[in-house]
RODRENDREN-766696 format. One record per residue (C-alpha): residue in one letter; x, y, z. Coordinates in nm, 4 decimals. Layout:
BEGIN
> type, c1, c2, c3
> A, X, Y, Z
...
REM end
This chain:
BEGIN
> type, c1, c2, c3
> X, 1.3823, -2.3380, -2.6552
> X, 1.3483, -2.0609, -2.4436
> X, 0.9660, -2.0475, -2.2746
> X, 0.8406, -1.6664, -2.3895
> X, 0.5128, -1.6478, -2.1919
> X, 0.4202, -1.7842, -1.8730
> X, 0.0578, -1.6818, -1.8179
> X, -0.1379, -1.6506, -1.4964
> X, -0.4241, -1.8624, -1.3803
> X, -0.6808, -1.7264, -1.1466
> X, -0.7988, -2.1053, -1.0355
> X, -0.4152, -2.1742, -0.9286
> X, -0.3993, -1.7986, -0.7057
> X, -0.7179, -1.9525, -0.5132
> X, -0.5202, -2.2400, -0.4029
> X, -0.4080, -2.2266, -0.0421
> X, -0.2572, -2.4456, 0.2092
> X, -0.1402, -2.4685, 0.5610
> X, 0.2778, -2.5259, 0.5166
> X, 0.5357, -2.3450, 0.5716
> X, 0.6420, -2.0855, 0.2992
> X, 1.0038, -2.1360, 0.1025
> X, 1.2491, -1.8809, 0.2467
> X, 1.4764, -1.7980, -0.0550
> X, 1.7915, -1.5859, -0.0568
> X, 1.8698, -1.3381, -0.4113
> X, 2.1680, -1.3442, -0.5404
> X, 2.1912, -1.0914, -0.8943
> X, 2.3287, -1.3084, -1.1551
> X, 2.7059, -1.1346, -1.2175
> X, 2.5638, -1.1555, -1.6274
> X, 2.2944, -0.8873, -1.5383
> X, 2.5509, -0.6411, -1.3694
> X, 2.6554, -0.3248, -1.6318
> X, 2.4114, -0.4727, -1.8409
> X, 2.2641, -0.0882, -1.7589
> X, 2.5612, 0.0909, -1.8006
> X, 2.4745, 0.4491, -1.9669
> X, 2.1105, 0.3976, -1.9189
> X, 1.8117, 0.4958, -1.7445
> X, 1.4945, 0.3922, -1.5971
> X, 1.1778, 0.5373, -1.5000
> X, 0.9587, 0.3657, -1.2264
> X, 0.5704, 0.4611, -1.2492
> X, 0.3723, 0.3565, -0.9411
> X, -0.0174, 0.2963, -0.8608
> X, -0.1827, 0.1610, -0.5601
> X, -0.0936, 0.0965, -0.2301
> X, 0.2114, 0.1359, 0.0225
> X, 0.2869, -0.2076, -0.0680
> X, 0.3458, -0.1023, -0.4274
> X, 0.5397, 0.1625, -0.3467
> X, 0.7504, -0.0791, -0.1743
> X, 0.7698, -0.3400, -0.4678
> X, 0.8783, -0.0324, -0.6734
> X, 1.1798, 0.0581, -0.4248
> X, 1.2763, -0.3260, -0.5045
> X, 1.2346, -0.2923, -0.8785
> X, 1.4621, 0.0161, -0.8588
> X, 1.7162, -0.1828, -0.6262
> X, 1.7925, -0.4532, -0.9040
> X, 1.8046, -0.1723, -1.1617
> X, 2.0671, 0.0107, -1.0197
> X, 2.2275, -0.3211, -0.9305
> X, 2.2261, -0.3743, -1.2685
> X, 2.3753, -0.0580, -1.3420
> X, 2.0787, 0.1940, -1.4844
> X, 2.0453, 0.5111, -1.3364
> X, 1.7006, 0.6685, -1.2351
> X, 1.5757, 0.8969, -1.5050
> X, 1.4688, 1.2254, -1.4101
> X, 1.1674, 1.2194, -1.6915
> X, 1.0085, 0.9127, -1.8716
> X, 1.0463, 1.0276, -2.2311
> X, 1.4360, 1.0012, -2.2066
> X, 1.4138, 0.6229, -2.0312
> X, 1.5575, 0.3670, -2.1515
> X, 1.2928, 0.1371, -1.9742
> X, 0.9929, 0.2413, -1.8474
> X, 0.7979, -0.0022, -1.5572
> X, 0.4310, 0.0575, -1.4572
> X, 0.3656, -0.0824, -1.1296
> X, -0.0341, -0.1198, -1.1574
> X, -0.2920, -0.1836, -0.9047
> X, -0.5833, -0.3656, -0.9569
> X, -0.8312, -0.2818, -0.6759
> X, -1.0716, -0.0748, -0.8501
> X, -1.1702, -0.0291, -1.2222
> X, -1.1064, 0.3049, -1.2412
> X, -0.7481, 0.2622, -1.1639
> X, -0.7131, -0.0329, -1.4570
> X, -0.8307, 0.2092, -1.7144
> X, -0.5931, 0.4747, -1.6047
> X, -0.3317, 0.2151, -1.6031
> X, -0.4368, 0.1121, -1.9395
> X, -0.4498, 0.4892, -2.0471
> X, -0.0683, 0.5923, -1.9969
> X, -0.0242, 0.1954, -2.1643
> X, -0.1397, 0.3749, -2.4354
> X, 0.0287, 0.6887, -2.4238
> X, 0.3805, 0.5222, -2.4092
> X, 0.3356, 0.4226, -2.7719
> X, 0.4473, 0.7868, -2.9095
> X, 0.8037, 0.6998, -2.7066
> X, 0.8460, 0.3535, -2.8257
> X, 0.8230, 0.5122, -3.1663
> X, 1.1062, 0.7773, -3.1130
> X, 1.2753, 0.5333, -2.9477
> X, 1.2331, 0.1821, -3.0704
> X, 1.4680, 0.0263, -2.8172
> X, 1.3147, 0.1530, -2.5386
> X, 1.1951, -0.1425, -2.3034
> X, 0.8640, -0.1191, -2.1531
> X, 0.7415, -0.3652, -1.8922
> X, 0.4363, -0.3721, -1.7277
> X, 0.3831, -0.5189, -1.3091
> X, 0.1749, -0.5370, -1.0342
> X, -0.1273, -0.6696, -0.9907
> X, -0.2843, -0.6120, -1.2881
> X, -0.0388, -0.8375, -1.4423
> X, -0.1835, -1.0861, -1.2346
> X, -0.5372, -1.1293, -1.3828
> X, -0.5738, -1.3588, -1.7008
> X, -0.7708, -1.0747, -1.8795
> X, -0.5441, -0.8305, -1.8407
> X, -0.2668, -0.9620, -1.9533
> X, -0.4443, -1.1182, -2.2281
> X, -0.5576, -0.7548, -2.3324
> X, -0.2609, -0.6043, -2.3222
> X, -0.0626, -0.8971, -2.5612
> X, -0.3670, -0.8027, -2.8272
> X, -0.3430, -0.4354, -2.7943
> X, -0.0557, -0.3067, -2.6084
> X, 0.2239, -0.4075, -2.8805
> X, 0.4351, -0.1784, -2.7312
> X, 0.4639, -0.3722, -2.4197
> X, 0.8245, -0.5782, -2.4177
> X, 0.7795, -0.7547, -2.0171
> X, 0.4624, -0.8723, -1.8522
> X, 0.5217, -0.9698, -1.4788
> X, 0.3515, -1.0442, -1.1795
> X, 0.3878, -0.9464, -0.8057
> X, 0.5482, -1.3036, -0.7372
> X, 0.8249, -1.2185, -1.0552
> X, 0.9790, -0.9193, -0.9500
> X, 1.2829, -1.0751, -0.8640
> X, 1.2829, -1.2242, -1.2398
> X, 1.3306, -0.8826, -1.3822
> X, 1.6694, -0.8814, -1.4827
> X, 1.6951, -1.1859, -1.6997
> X, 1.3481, -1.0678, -1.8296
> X, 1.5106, -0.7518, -1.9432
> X, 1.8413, -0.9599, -2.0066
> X, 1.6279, -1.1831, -2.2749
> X, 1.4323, -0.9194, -2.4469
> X, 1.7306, -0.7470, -2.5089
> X, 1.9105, -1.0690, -2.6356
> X, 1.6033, -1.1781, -2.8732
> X, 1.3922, -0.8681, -2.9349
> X, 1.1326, -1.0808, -2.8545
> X, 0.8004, -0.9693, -2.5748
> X, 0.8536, -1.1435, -2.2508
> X, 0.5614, -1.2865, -1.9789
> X, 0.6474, -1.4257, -1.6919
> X, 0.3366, -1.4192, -1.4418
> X, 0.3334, -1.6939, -1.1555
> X, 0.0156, -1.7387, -1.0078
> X, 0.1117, -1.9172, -0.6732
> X, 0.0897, -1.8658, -0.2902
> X, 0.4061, -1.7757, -0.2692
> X, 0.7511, -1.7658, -0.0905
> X, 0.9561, -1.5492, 0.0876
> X, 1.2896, -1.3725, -0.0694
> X, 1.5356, -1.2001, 0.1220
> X, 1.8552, -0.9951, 0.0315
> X, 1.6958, -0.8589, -0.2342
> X, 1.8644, -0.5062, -0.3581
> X, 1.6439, -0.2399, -0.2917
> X, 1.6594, 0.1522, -0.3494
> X, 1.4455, 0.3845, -0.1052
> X, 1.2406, 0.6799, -0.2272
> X, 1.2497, 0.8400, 0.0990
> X, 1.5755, 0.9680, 0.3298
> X, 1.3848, 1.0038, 0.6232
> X, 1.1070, 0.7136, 0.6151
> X, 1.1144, 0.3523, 0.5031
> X, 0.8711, 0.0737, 0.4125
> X, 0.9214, -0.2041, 0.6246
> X, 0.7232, -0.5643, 0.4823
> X, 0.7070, -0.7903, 0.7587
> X, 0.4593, -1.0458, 0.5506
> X, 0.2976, -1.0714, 0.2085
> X, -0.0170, -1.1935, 0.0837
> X, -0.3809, -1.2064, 0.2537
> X, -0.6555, -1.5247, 0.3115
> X, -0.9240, -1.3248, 0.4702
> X, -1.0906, -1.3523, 0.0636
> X, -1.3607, -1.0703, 0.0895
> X, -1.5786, -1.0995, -0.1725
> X, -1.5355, -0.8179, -0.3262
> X, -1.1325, -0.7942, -0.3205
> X, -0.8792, -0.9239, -0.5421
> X, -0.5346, -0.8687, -0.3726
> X, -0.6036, -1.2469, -0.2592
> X, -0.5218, -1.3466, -0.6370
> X, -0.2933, -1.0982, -0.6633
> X, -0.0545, -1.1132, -0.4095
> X, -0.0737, -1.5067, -0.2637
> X, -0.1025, -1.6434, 0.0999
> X, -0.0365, -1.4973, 0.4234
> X, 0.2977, -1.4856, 0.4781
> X, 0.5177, -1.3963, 0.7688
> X, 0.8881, -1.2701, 0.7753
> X, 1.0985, -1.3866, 1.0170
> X, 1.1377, -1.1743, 1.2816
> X, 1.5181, -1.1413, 1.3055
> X, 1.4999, -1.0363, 0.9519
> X, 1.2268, -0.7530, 1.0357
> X, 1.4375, -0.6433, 1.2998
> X, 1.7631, -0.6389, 1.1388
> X, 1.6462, -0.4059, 0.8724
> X, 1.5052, -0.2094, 1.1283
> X, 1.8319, -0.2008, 1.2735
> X, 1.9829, -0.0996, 0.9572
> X, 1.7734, 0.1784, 0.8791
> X, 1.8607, 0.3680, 1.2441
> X, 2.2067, 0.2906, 1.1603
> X, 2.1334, 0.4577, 0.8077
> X, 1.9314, 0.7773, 1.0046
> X, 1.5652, 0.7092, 0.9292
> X, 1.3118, 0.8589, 1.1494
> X, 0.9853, 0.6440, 1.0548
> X, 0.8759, 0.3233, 0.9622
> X, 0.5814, 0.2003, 0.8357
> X, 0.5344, -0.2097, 0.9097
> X, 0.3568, -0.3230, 0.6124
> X, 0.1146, -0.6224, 0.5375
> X, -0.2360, -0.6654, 0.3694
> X, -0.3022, -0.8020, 0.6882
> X, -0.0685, -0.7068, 0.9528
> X, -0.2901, -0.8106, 1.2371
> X, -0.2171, -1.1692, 1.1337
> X, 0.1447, -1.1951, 1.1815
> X, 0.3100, -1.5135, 1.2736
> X, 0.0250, -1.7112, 1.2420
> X, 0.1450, -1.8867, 0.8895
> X, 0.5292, -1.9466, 1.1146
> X, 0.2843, -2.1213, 1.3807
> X, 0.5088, -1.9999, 1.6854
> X, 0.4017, -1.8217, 1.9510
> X, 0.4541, -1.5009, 1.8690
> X, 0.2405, -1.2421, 1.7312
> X, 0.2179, -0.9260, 1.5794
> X, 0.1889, -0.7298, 1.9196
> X, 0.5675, -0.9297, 2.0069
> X, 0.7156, -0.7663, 1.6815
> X, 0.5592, -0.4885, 1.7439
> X, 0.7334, -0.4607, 2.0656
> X, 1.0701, -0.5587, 1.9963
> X, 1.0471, -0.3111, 1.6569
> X, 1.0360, -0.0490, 1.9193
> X, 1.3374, -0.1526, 2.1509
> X, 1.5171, -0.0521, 1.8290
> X, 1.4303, 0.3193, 1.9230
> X, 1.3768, 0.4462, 1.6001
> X, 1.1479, 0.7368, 1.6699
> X, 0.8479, 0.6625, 1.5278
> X, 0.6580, 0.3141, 1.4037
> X, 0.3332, 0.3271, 1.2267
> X, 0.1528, 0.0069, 1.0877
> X, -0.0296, -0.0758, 0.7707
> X, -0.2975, -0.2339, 0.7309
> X, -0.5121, -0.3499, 1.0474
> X, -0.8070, -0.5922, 0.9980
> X, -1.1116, -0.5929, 1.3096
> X, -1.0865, -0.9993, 1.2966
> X, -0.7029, -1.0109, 1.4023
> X, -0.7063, -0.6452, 1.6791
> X, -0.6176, -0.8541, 2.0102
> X, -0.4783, -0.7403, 2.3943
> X, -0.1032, -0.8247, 2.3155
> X, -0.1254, -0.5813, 2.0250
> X, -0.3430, -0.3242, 2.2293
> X, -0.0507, -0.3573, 2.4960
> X, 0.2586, -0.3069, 2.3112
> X, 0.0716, 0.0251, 2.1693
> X, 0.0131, 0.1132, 2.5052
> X, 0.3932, 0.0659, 2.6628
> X, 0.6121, 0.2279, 2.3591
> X, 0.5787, 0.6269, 2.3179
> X, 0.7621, 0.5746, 1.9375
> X, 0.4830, 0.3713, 1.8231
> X, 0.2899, 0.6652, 1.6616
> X, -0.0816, 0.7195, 1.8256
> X, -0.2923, 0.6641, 1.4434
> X, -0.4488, 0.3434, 1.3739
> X, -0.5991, 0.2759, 1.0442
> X, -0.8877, -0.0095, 1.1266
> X, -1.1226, -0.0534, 0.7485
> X, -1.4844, -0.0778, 0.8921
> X, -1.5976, -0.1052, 0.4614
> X, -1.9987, -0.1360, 0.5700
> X, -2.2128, -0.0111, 0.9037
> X, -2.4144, -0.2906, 0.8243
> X, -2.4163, -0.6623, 0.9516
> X, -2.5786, -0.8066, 0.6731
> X, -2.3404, -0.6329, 0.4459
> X, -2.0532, -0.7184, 0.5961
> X, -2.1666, -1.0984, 0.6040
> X, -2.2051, -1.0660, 0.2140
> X, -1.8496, -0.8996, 0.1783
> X, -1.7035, -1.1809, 0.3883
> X, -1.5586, -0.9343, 0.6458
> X, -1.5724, -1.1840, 0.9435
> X, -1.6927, -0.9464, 1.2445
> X, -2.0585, -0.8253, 1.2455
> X, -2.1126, -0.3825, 1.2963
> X, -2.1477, -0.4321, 1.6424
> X, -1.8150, -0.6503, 1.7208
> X, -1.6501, -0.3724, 1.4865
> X, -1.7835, -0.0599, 1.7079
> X, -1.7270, -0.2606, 2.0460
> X, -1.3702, -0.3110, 1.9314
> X, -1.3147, 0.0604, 1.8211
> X, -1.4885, 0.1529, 2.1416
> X, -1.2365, -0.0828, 2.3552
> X, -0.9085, 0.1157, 2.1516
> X, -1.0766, 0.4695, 2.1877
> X, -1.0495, 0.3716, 2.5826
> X, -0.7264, 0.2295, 2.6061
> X, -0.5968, 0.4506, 2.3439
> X, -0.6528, 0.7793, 2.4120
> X, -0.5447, 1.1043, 2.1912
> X, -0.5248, 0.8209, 1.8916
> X, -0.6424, 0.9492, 1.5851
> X, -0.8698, 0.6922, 1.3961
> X, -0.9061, 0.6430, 1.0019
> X, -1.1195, 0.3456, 0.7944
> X, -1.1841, 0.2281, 0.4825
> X, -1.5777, 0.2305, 0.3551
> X, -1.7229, 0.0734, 0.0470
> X, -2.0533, 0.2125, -0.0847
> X, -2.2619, 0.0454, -0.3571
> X, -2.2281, -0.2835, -0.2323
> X, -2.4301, -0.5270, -0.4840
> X, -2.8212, -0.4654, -0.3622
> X, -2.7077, -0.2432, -0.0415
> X, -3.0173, -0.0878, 0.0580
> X, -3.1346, 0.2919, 0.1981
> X, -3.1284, 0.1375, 0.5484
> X, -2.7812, -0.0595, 0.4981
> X, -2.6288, 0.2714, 0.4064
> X, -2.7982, 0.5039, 0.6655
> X, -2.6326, 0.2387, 0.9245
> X, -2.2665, 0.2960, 0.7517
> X, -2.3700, 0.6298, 0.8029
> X, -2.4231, 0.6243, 1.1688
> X, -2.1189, 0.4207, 1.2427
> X, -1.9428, 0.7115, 1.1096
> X, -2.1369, 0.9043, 1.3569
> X, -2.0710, 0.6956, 1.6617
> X, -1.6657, 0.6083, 1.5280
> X, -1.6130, 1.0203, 1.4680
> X, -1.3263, 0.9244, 1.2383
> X, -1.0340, 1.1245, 1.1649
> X, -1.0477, 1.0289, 0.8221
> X, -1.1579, 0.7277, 0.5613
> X, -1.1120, 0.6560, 0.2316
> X, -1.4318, 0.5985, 0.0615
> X, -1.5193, 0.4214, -0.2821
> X, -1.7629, 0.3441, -0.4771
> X, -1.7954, -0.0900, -0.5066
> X, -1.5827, -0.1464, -0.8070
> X, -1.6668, -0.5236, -0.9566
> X, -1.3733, -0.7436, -0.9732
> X, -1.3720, -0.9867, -1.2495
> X, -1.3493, -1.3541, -1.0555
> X, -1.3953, -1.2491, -0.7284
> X, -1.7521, -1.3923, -0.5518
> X, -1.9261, -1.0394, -0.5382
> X, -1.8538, -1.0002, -0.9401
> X, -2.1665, -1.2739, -0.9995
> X, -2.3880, -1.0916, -0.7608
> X, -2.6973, -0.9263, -0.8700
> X, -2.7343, -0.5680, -0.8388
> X, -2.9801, -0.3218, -0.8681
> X, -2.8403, -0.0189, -0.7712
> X, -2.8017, 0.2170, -1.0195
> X, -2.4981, 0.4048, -1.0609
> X, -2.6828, 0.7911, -0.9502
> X, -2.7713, 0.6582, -0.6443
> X, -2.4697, 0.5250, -0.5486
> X, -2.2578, 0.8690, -0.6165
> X, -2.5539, 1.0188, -0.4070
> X, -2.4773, 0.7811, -0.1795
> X, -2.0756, 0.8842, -0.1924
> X, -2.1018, 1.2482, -0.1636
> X, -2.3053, 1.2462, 0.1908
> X, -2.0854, 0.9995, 0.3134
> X, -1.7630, 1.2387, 0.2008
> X, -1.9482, 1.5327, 0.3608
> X, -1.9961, 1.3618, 0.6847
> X, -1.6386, 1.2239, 0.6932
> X, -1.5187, 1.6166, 0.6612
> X, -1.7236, 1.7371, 0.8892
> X, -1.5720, 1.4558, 1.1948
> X, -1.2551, 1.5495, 1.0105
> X, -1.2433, 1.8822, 1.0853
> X, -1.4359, 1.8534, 1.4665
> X, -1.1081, 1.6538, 1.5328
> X, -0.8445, 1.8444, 1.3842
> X, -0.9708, 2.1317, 1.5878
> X, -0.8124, 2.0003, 1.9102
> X, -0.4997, 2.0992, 1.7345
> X, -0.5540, 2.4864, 1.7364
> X, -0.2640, 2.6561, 1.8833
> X, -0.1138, 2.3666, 1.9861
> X, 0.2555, 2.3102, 1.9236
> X, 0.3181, 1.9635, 1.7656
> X, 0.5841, 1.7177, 1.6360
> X, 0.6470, 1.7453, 1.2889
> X, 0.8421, 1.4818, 1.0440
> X, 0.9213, 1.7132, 0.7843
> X, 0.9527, 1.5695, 0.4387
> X, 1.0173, 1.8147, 0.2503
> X, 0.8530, 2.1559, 0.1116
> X, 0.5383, 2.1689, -0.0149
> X, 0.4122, 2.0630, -0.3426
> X, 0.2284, 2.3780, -0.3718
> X, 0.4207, 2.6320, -0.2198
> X, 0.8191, 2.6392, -0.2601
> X, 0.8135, 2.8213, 0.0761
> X, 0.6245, 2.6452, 0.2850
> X, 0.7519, 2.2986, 0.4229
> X, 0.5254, 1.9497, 0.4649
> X, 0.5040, 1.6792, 0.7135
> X, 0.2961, 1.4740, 0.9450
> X, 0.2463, 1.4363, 1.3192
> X, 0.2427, 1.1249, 1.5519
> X, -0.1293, 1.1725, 1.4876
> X, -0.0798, 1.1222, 1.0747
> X, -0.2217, 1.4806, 1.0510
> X, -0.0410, 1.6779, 0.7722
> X, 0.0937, 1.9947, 0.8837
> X, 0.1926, 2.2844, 0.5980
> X, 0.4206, 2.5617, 0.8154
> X, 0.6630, 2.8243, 0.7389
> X, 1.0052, 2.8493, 0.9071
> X, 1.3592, 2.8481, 0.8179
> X, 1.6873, 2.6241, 0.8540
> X, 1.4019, 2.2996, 0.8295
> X, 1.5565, 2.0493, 0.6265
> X, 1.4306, 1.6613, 0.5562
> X, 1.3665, 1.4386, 0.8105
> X, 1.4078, 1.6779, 1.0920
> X, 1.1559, 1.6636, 1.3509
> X, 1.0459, 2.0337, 1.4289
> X, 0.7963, 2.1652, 1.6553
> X, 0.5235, 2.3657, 1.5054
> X, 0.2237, 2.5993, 1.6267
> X, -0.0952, 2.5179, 1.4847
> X, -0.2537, 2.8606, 1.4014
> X, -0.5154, 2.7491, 1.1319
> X, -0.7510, 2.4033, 1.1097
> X, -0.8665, 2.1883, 0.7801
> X, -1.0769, 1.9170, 0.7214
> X, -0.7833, 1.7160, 0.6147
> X, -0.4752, 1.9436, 0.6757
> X, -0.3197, 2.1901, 0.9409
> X, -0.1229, 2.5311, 0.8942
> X, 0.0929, 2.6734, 1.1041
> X, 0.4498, 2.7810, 1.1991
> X, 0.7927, 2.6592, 1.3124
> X, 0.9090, 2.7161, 1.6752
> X, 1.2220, 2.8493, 1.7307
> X, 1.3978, 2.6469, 2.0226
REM end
């Protein structure tokens, strides 16, 4: 008898120890392929890069299988929510278009719905959604991904609602089919998973322990994708810092770093970069390769010591500011963005006026700010707090209006300069103005003609945003 649910368990996605992860080859069961012949799919995404990358994955065994990509979701034949679960906010939006999808399933009663991520990875999620979310067929969790097509193999075969949610550390997979979004850029994972546990954060449940890649395999995709024409990539780990250290070999993130960029594909950017892990051999390979792009995103989350001791952050505010003083110095023209948390269970007037002045003394190019969102089963959930809710969006809109104001001060060196621009495309807003990003991550809007995707263009600067530059193409 076929096992329908397998259910997560947060006390198992604490677990951690210090051996080596599986490495695991896919191979796409040859009873999965044309099981999608004459249908569609439609792929919704939340979250962060590395859900965007799961979803390229998801995509990869689709089309393996033999669906094609719908252009809207009404006329899928399965529809996949890739959820995040850092923040409330973005659980009851998930939870919302949950919802909406039931006016589909009734037009179309054999349309398969499946819901991933890392909401699928909490225990009360998942058990909210089998109570309330009937129109939900597959339930699966970051470490299942790779189980979609016999999940979507059985629920065709028995019409019966499929969960299959491992809550483990974790191992790696390679070979695994994948479809990119972009032409021009690619998502590059060179580990999975995260053991720094900040109290407040859940992705340690979510996504497993650290683990590394192999290098050759990094590389060889690497390889690939300049064979294949792409102009970016974007190295991608909760933790990326921390590299290597779960292989215990002597190599380091700084060493891939470095031999990513004898590949010469033109530009490298990294995601994301924790204070604890910033050391010289990184610093260095930054400093000696022109296509690894001058933008460094380093999450500060609190100005305050005592604050970050609470959130389990691992560096006090002033090993934080003497570290982003030491890369301001040997980094020069780099543009600089963070991550800040306000709210913080009991953070008080003078814990917040010191995340304030950090701003001040970092100058940052940009940060993305939040209100503290509780996380059921994370240590910071069963802390007191008696901050109330006004204060802390007081709190978030002088932070936001500092942030703009550093924004701005530094975009203005960029006023009629010419820059690099990676062009993806035209704008969202205006069909006749075109969109990318330069070496600096600063998005550029410009006019011009004969720009397609992916080419890298050179573009005047005539006009300076907070958080965006205009200007216009330069004819060579």
């Amino acid at each position: 008898m076929k096992k329908d649910y397998i259910l997560p368990s947060l006390s198992d996605a604490r677990k951690r120890n210090k051996e080596l992860s599986a490495k695991l080859s896919f191979s796409l069961d040859e009873k999965y392929r044309g099981l999608g012949e004459g249908k569609t799919y439609y792929i919704v995404t939340h979250g962060c890069q590395a859900n965007q990358r799961d979803s390229e994955t998801m995509a990869g065994l689709l089309d393996a299988m033999g669906y094609k990509m719908a252009e809207e979701e009404k006329d899928a034949d399965i529809i996949l929510i890739n959820t995040c679960a850092v923040r409330q906010g973005a659980e009851e939006k998930v939870l919302g278009e949950i919802g909406a999808l039931k006016r589909y399933k009734k037009e179309n009663p054999d349309m398969i719905i499946g819901i991933g991520g890392c909401m699928a990875q909490e225990e009360k999620t998942v058990n909210l959604i089998m109570e309330k979310y009937r129109q939900v067929d597959i339930i699966f969790g970051t470490h299942n991904i790779t189980s979609l097509p016999k999940l979507i193999y059985d629920v065709l075969s028995d019409k019966k609602r499929k969960v299959e949610v491992f809550s483990k550390m974790g191992e790696i997979i390679e070979s695994v089919p994948v479809t990119r979004f972009m032409s021009h850029k690619a998502w590059v994972n060179i580990m999975y998973g995260c053991d720094k546990f900040c109290s407040y954060c859940i992705v340690p449940y979510t996504r497993g322990k650290e683990r590394s890649r192999d290098k050759d395999d990094i590389i060889a995709e690497v390889e690939e994708l300049v064979r294949q024409g792409y102009k970016e990539v974007c190295l991608l780990g909760q933790n990326v810092n921390a590299y290597g250290k779960d292989l215990h070999i002597d190599y380091t993130f700084g060493n891939l770093l470095a031999d990513v960029a004898k590949t010469n594909i033109p530009r490298i950017r990294f995601m994301t970069s924790h204070p604890w892990d910033f050391d010289d051999t990184m610093i260095e390979a930054i400093k000696n390769n022109k296509n690894i792009m001058p933008y460094i995103h380093l999450p500060i989350q609190s100005g305050n010591s005592e604050i970050l001791r609470k959130m389990n952050r691992r560096y006090s505010r002033e090993e934080y500011l003497a570290l982003f003083d030491k890369l301001k110095r040997e980094l020069p023209g780099f543009s600089f963005t963070t991550d800040i948390i306000v709210g913080f269970p009991n953070e008080s007037d003078e814990a917040f006026e010191d995340t304030l002045s950090a701003v001040k003394h970092c100058e940052y190019d940009n940060a993305f700010t939040f209100i503290y969102s509780k996380r059921e089963g994370t240590p910071a959930a069963a802390m007191e707090d008696a901050i109330d809710q006004k204060t802390k969006e007081e709190r978030l809109q002088r932070l936001n209006e500092l942030v703009a104001f550093y924004a701005n001060k530094n975009n203005q060196r960029f006023k009629d300069q010419v820059v690099e621009v990676l062009v993806d495309g035209l704008s969202k807003r205006n069909a006749k103005v075109y969109s990318g990003y330069t070496p600096e991550n600063k998005l550029v809007n410009f006019t011009g003609e004969g720009v397609k995707t992916g080419d890298i263009v050179k573009v005047k600067i005539t006009q300076v945003m907070s958080f965006s530059l205009n200007g216009e193409l330069v004819e060579e």
